[in-house]
N, C-alpha and C positions, 0 to 999 in steps of 0.2 A: 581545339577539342582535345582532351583529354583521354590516355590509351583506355582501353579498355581494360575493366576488372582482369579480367582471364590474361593478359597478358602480363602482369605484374602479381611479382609476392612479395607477399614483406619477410624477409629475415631466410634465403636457403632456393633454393628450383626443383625441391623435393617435388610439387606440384608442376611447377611449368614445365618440366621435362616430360611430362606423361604425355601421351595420345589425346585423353582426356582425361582433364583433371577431377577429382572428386565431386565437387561442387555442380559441376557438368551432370554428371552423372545422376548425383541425389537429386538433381533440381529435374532430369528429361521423366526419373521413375518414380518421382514425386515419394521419395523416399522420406519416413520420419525421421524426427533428430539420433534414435538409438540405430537404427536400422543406417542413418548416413553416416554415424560414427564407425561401426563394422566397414563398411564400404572404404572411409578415410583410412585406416589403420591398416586395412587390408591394401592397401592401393602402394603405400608407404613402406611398408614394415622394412624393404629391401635399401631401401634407399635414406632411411632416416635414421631411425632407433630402434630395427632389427627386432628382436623375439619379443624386447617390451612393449613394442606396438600388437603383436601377436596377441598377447597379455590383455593388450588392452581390448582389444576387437575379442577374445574371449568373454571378456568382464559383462561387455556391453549386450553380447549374445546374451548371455546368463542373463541378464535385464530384461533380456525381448520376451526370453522365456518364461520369466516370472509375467511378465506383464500379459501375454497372451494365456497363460493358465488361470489370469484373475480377469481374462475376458475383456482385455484390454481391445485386441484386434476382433474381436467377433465372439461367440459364444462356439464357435465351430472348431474352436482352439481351446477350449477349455479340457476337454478329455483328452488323454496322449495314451495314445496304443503303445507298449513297450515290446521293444526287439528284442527278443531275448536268445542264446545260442546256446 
């Protein structure tokens, strides 16, 4: 039999070295693709490519954003109350 996924990466143990790996994760909180991309970059940023994974898990935010203001996650996400100081 052949190891398991979760125990092998291709190319670095940026993943195998965590608690739980990303994939773990997006898969137990049935996370979507942009929302498991935050989760991967954020999981990483320390241990791979540093503030451009930060970058990147920003970018991807900035997506979830647009996408739930156009009512992508629900209509309950369409109005955003601004914080203002």
């Amino acid at each position: 039999m052949s190891e398991p996924t979760t125990a092998k990466q291709i190319d670095g143990t940026h993943y195998t070295d965590m608690a739980i790996q990303p994939w773990e994760l997006i898969e137990r909180n049935r996370l979507d693709y942009f929302e498991g991309a935050v989760a991967k970059y954020l999981l990483r940023w320390k241990t791979k490519d540093g503030v451009i994974d930060i970058d990147k898990a920003i970018h991807y935010l900035e997506r979830i954003k647009e996408l739930a203001l156009k009512g992508h996650y629900g209509d309950q996400f369409k109005e955003v109350e601004r914080i203002t100081t």
